[in-house]
C-alpha positions, 0 to 999 in steps of 0.5 A: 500500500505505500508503495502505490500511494509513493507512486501515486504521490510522485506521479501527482507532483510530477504533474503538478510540478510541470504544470507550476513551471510553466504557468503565467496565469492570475487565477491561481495566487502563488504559483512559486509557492504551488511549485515548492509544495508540488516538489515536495510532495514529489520528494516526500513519494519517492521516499515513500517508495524508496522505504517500500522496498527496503521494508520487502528487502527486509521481509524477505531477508526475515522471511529466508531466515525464518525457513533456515531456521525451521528446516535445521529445527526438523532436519538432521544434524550431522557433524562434520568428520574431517576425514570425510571431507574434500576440499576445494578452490572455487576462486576465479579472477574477472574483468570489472569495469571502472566507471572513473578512468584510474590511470591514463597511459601516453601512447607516445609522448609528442602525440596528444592521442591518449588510451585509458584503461578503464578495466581492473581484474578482481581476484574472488576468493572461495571454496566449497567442500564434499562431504561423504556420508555413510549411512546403512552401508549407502554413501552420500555426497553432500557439496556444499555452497561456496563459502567466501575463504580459501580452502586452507580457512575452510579446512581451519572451520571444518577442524574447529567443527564451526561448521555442521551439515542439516539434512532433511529427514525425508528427503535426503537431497535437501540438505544445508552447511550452517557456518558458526562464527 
């Protein structure tokens, strides 16, 4: 609901906005004083509508960590046997484009011509980890999400036992790795 009325308040005062601008005539008195108020009523919409979408953000957010929570209340917990585990690089490198130009490089120094490299490389960094799981004589393979660290922290988590494998007891292929920290 506020997000309609944010939207319909913005567009209003655009409205009014562009008419205020523009009028010449003596019917209305202050018309300076219609255009502020019109341009406020615009800035007081978009805010509206700005904190529409951080209120969705966030219920979204506690709506995730509502169903995390409920799924490790009914789902197995299985702790992590450093054994069991395999673990690897998930890292990559990639090209990001600067919006500002950070360095300008002379092509030659008695020429004007200039070349600007706009694009830097970033190094991501994580890993994941397997987990085989024996269970009645039948092995199971739990791969995990990618977790923000390289192998070496990751190994450092499993061994501190930080990190523990949810899986549901109905379905075995529904699974999560919760990281305590």
């Amino acid at each position: 609901m506020r997000l309609i009325f944010g939207l319909l308040l913005t567009i209003v005062s655009f409205l009014g906005v562009l008419f205020f601008r523009h009028y010449k005539g003596a019917i209305i008195p202050y018309p300076s004083l219609w255009y502020i108020l019109f341009a406020l009523a615009g800035i007081s919409g978009m805010i509206l509508v700005f904190s529409s979408f951080r209120r969705i953000e966030k219920i979204v957010t506690d709506s995730y960590d509502v169903g995390i929570e409920k799924f490790k209340e009914n789902a197995e917990k299985i702790e992590l046997n450093f054994d069991f585990c395999e673990f690897k690089s998930g890292s990559y490198s990639h090209q990001v484009e600067n919006e500002n130009i950070s360095s300008i490089k002379w092509i030659a120094p008695s020429s004007i011509t200039m070349l600007a490299d706009t694009s830097n490389t970033e190094n991501v960094i994580q890993s994941y980890l397997i987990y085989n799981n024996t269970v009645n004589g039948n092995t199971e393979k739990y791969i995990s999400q990618s977790f923000p660290f390289d192998p070496t922290t990751l190994r450092f988590y499993v061994l501190n036992q930080n990190i523990s494998l949810y899986v549901d007891r109905f379905d075995r292929k529904k699974y999560f790795f919760d990281l305590k920290r």
